[in-house]
C-alpha positions as CSV (number, residue, x, y, z in Angstrom):
1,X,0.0,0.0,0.0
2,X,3.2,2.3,0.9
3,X,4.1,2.2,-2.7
4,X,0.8,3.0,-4.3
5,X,0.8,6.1,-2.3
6,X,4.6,7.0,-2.8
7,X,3.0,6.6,-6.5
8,X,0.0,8.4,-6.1
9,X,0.9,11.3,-3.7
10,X,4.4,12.1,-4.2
11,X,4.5,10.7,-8.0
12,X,7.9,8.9,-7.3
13,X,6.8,6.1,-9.5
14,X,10.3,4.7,-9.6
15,X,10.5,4.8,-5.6
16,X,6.8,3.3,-5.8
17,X,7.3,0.6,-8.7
18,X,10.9,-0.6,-6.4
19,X,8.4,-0.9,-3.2
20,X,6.1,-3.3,-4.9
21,X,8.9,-5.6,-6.1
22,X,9.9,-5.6,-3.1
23,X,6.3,-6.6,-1.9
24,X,6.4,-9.3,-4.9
25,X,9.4,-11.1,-3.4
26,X,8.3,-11.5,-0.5
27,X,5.1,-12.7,-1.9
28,X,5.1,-13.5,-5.4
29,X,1.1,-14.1,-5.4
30,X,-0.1,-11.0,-4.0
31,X,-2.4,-10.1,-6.3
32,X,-2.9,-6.5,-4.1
33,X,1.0,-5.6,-5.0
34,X,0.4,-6.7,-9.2
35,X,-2.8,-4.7,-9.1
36,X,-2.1,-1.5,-7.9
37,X,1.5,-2.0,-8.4
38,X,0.3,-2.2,-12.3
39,X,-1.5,1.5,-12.3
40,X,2.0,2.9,-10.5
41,X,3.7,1.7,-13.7
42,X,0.6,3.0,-16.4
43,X,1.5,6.2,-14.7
44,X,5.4,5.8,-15.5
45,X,5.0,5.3,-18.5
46,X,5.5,1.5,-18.8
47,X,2.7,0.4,-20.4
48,X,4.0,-3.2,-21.2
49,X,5.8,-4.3,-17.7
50,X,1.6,-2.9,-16.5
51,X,0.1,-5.4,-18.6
52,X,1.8,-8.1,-17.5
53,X,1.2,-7.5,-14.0
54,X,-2.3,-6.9,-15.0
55,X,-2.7,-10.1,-16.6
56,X,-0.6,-11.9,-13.7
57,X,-3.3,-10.5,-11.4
58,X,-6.1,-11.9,-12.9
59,X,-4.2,-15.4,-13.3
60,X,-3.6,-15.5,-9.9
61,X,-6.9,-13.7,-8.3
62,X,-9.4,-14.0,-10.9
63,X,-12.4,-13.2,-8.1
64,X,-10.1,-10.3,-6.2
65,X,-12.7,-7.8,-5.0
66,X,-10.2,-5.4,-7.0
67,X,-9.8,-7.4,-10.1
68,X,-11.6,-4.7,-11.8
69,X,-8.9,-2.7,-11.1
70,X,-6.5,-5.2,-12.7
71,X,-9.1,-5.0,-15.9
72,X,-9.0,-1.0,-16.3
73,X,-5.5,-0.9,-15.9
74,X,-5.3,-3.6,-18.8
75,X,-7.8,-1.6,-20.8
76,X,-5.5,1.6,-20.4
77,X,-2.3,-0.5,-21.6
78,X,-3.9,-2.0,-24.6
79,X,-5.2,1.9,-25.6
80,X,-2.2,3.2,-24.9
81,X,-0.5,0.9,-27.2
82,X,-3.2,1.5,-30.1
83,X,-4.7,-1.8,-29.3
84,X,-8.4,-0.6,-29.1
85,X,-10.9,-4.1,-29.7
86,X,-8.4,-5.1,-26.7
87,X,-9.1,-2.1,-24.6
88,X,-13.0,-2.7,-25.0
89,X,-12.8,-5.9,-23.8
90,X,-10.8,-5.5,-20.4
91,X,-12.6,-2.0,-20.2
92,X,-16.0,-4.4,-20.6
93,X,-14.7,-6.8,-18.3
94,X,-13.9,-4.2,-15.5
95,X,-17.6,-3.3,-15.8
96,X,-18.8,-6.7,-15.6
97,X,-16.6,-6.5,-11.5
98,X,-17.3,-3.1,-10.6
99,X,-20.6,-1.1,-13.0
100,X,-21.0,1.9,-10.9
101,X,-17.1,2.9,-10.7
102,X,-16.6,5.6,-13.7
103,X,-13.3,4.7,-15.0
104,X,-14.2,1.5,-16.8
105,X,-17.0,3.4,-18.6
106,X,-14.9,6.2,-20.0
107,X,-11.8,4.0,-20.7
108,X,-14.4,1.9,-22.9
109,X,-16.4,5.3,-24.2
110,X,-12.5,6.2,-25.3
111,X,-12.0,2.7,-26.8
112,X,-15.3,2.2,-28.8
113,X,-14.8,5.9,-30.1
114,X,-11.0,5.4,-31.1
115,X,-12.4,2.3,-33.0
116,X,-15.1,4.8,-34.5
117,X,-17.6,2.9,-33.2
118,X,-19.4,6.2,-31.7
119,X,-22.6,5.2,-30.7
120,X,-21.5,2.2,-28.7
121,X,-19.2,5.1,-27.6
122,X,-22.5,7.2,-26.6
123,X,-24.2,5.0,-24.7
124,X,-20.7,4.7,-22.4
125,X,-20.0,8.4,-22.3
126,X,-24.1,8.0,-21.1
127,X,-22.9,5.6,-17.9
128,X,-20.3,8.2,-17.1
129,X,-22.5,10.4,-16.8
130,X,-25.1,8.7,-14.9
131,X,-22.8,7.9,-12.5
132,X,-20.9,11.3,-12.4
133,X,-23.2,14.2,-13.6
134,X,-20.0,17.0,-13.7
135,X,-17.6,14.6,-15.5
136,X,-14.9,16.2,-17.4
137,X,-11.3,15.4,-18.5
138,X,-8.1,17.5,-18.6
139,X,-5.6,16.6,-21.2
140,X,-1.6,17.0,-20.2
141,X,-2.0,20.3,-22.5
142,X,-4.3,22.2,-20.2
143,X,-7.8,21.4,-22.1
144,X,-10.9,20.4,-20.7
145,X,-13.6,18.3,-22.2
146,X,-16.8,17.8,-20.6
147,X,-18.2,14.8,-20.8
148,X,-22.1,16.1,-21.8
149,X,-21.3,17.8,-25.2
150,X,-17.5,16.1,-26.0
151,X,-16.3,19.6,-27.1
152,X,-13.1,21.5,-25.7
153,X,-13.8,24.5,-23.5
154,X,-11.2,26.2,-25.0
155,X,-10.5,26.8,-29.0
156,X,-8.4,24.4,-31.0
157,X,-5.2,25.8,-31.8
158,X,-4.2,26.0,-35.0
């Protein structure tokens, strides 16, 4: 847990990512350490080494209360790495453990739309917002979406 708040708080993912394999020596089966262990290294960047602790996780724990966690962070890796049919299915999955958690919705509303598969997209985005009216993103370059109309607050630049 120390390392998914060294990760989380402090955003010393390589301090964080060295505590949990530490915690996986110890313990090679703790699904706890592979699970949130994984989102420290989504966060770093490691999109790959996440994966594999993501699918390690739900080899070794496939009925974790957090599992879902293990499926969202798969979904992420697989968008990140342009595999989108992938991402909707681990995004799907993490729905299937945990419907009224947000992430799992908007990871698969990204997926479906990245696919161009935009009204399976819609009816996502539409879970998001049931379950979190105010929803918006921020991209790394300052812009905000909201969730309701999909349009940047601020103008495009050209």
């Amino acid at each position: 847990m120390a390392g998914f708040v060294v990760s989380l708080v402090e955003h010393d993912r390589p301090t964080a990512i060295e505590a949990f394999e530490s915690a996986l020596t110890l313990s090679p089966s703790c699904s706890i350490a592979l699970i949130l262990g994984r989102i420290a290294m989504g966060w770093a960047n490691e999109a790959e080494r996440a994966l594999e602790w993501g699918k390690r996780a739900v080899r070794l724990s496939p009925f974790d209360p957090l599992i879902y966690a293990a499926h969202i962070g798969l979904a992420v890796g697989h968008f990140a790495k342009g595999r989108y049919e992938a991402a909707v299915n681990a995004a799907r999955r993490a729905v299937q453990f945990n419907s009224g958690f947000s992430v799992p919705h908007w990871v698969l509303a990204a997926s479906l739309a990245a696919l161009g598969r935009i009204q399976e997209a819609r009816v996502a985005t539409a879970q998001v917002l049931a379950l979190v009216p105010n929803f918006t993103m921020r991209s790394p370059k300052g812009r905000t979406w909201k969730c309701k109309s999909m349009r940047s607050t601020r103008p495009r630049q050209q």
